[in-house]
C-alpha positions in Angstrom: 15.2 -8.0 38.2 12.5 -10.0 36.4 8.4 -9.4 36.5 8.5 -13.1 38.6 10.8 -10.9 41.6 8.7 -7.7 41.6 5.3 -10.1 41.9 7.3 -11.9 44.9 7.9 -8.1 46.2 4.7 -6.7 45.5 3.1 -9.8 47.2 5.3 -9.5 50.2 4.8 -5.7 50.8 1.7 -4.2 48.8 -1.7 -3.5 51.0 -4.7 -2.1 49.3 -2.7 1.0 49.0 0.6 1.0 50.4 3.1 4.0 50.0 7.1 3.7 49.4 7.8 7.0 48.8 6.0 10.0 48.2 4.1 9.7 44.9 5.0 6.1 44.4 2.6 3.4 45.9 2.0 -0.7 45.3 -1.2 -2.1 45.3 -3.0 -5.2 45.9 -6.6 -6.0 44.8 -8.3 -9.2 45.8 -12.4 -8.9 44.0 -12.9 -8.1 40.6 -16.1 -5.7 42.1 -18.0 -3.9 39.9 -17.1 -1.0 37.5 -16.4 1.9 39.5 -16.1 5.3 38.3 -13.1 7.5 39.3 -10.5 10.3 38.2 -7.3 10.0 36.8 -3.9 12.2 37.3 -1.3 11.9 35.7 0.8 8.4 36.2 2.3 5.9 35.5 0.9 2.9 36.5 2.6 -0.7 36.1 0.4 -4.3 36.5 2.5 -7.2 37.9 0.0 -9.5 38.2 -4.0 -9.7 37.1 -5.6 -7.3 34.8 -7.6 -4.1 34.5 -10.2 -2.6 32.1 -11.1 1.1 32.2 -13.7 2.6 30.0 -13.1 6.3 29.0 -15.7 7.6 26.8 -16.3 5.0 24.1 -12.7 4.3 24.2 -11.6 1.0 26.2 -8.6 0.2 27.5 -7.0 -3.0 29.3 -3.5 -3.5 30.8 -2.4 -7.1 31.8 0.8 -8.0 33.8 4.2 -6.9 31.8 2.2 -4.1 30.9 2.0 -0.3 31.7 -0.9 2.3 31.5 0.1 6.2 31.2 -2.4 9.3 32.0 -1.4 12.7 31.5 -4.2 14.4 32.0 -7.3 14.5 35.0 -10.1 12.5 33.1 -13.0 10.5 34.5 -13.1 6.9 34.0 -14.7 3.8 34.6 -12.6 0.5 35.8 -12.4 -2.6 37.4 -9.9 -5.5 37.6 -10.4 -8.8 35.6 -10.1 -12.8 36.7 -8.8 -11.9 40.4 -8.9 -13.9 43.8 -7.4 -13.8 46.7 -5.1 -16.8 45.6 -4.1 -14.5 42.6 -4.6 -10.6 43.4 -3.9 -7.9 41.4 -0.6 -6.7 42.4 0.7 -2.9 40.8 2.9 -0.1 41.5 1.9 3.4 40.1 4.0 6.3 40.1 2.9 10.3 40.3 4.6 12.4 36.5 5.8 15.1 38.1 6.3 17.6 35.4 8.7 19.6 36.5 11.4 16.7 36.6 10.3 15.5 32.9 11.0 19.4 31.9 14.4 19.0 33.7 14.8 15.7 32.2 14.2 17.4 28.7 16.4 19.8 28.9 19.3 17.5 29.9 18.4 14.9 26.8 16.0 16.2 24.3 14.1 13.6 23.2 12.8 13.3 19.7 9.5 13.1 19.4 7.3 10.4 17.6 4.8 10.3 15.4 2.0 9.8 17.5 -0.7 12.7 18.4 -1.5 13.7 22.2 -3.3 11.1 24.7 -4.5 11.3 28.1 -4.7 7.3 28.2 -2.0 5.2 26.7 -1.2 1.7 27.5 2.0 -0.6 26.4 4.2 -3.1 26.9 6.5 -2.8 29.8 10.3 -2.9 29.0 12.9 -5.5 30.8 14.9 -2.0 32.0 11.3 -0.9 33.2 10.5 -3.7 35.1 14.0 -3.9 36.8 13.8 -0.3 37.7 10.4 -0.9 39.1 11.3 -3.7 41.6 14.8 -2.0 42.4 12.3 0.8 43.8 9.6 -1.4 45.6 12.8 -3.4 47.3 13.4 -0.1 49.1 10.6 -0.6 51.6 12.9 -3.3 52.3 15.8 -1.0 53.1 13.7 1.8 55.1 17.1 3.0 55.7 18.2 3.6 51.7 14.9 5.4 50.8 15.8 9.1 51.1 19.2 8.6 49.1 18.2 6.3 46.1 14.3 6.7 46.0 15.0 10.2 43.9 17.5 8.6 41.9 15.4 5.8 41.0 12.3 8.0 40.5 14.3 10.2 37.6 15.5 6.5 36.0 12.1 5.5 35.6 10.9 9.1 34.2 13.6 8.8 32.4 12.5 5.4 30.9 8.7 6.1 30.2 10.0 9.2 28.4 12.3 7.1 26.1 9.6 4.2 25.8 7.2 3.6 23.4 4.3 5.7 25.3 7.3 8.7 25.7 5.3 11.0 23.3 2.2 12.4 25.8 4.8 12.1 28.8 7.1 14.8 27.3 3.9 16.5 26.2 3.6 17.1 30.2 6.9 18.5 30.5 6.1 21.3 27.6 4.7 24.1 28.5 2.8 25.0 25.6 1.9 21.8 24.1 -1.3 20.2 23.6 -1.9 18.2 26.2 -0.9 21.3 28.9 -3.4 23.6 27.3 -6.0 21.0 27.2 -5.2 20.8 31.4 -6.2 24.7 31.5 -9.4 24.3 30.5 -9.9 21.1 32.2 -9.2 22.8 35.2 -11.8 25.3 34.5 -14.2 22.5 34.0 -13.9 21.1 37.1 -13.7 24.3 39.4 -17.1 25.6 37.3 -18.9 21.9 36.2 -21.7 23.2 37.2 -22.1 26.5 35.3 -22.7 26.7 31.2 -20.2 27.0 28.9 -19.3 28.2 25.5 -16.6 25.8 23.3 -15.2 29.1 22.8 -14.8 30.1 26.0 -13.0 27.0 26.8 -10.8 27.8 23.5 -9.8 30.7 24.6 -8.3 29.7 27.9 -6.3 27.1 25.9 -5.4 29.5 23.9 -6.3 27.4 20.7 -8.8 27.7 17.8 -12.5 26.2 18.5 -11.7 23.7 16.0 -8.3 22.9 17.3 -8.9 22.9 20.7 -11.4 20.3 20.2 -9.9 18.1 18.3 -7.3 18.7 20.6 -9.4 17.9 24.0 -10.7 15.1 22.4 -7.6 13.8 21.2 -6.6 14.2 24.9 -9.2 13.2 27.2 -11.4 11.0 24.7 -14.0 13.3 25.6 -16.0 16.2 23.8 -16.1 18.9 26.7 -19.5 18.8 27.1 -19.1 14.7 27.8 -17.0 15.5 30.1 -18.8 18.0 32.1 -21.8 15.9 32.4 -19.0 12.7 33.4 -18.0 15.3 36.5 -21.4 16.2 37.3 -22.9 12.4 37.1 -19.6 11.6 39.5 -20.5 14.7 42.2 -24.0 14.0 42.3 -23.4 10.2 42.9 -21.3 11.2 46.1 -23.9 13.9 47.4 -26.6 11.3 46.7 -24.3 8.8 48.9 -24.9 11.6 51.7 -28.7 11.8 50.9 -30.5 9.2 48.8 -34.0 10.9 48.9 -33.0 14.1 47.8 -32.9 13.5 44.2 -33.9 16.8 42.8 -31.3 18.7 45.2 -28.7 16.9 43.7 -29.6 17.6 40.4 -29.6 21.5 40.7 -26.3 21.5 42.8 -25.1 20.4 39.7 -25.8 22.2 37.6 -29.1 20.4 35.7 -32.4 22.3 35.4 -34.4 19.3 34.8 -34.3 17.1 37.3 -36.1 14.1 35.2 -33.1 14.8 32.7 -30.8 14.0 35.5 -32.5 10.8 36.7 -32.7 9.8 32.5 -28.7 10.3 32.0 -27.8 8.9 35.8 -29.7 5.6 35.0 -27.6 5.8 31.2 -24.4 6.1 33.3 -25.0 4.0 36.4 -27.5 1.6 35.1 -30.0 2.2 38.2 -32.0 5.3 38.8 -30.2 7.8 41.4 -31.8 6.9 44.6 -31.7 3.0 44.2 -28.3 3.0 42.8 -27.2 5.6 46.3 -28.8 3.1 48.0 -27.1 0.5 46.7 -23.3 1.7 47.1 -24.3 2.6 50.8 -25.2 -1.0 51.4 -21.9 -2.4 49.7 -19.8 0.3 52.0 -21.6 -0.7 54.9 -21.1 -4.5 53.8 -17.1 -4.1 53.3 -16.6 -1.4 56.1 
């Protein structure tokens, strides 16, 4: 199957978010809109048609159609699609990394692995093989009937083929236990069950169970992120959404999480959203209320 046959599937079947099997949805996307900030988990994500950019950090990144983005790791981001109508929408398919199944996968066929260090955020050319396995899945919500027999099978081929492609090296990272990017994950995790309380980089190190100095090279190297930046991207993101729920009660938010000053907060909110926190709440309730 050919990138022209999954764009005729995708444009048949995808809705804003529409699910083929469980952990496997197409998408369609008709506004650019503005940069929006959400979290990523780790995927594999594949544009047929259009383009997105996604800001992590100073780091950009931008995948076109024939290409494929991979995350391994939960990391907030800021994105939007490119040169979009609704004569030509974005059109993807993403897929959940289950790491137990790359593991499995591993163990079968070891695969050797390449020079390059840990990411959370690759992105890459899309293979012919990828792209046939791709629309061989979305033609399943064609064939309701086929999906609990071949959807598994077709799930483990395309693993199978972002572990032997060329962004293979932080997928079978996943499936390790005790590599990089799977310690990073523990103390991401901690992050975001205690963003609002202090830490010490050595605190964090320890739960890795990693060096200070190799745990953040490492959770850079991972997240494109220094700890600390990514602390205050989690707070930003969960005072934006209790701000949504009150836009007077700017201090409130501030303290629930986690700032003691709340003109700090308003100073690095404006830096991040480009409008202070009430206006900017204000704002996004407006454009929900518009496109609701």
């Amino acid at each position: 199957m050919q990138l022209e046959d999954v764009r005729r599937l995708l444009l048949r079947h995808a809705g804003a978010l529409t699910t083929v099997v469980d952990g496997v949805v197409v998408s369609r996307a008709e506004r650019a809109g503005a940069p929006e900030l959400s979290m990523t988990a780790p995927a594999f994500v594949f544009m047929a048609q259009g383009a997105k950019r996604m800001a992590v950090g100073e780091q950009l990144f931008e995948y076109r159609a024939g290409q494929c983005l991979v995350t391994t790791i939960d990391v907030p981001v800021t994105g939007h699609f490119a040169g979009i109508d609704r004569d030509t929408p974005a059109l993807g398919f993403a897929m959940a990394l289950r790491p137990a199944l790359i593991a499995e996968l591993l163990l079968q066929s070891p695969v050797q692995p390449r020079r390059s260090g840990p990411a959370g955020i690759a992105v890459g050319e899309a293979s012919a093989e990828l792209v046939d396995a791709i629309g061989r899945m979305v033609s399943l919500l064609d064939r309701p009937q086929d999906r609990a027999v071949l959807a598994p099978l077709l799930e483990r081929e395309l693993h199978w083929l972002v572990l032997t492609g060329p962004l293979g090296e932080p997928v079978r990272q996943l499936g390790l236990a005790d590599s990089s990017v799977n310690r990073v994950a523990h103390a991401v995790r901690w992050i975001r069950e205690h963003y609002a309380e202090p830490f010490r980089v050595e605190e964090l190190a320890r739960i890795a169970r990693m060096s200070p100095s190799a745990f953040h090279r490492s959770f850079h190297a991972v997240t494109a992120l220094s700890p600390i930046q990514y602390q205050k991207q989690l707070r930003l993101q969960e005072a934006r959404i209790r701000l949504l729920a009150d836009p007077g009660d700017v201090a409130g938010a501030a303290y629930a999480v986690g700032y003691e000053s709340p003109s700090q907060f308003s100073r690095e909110y404006r830096r991040r959203f480009g409008a202070p926190p009430s206006r900017d709440a204000v704002r996004l309730r407006e454009q929900q209320l518009a496109h609701g």
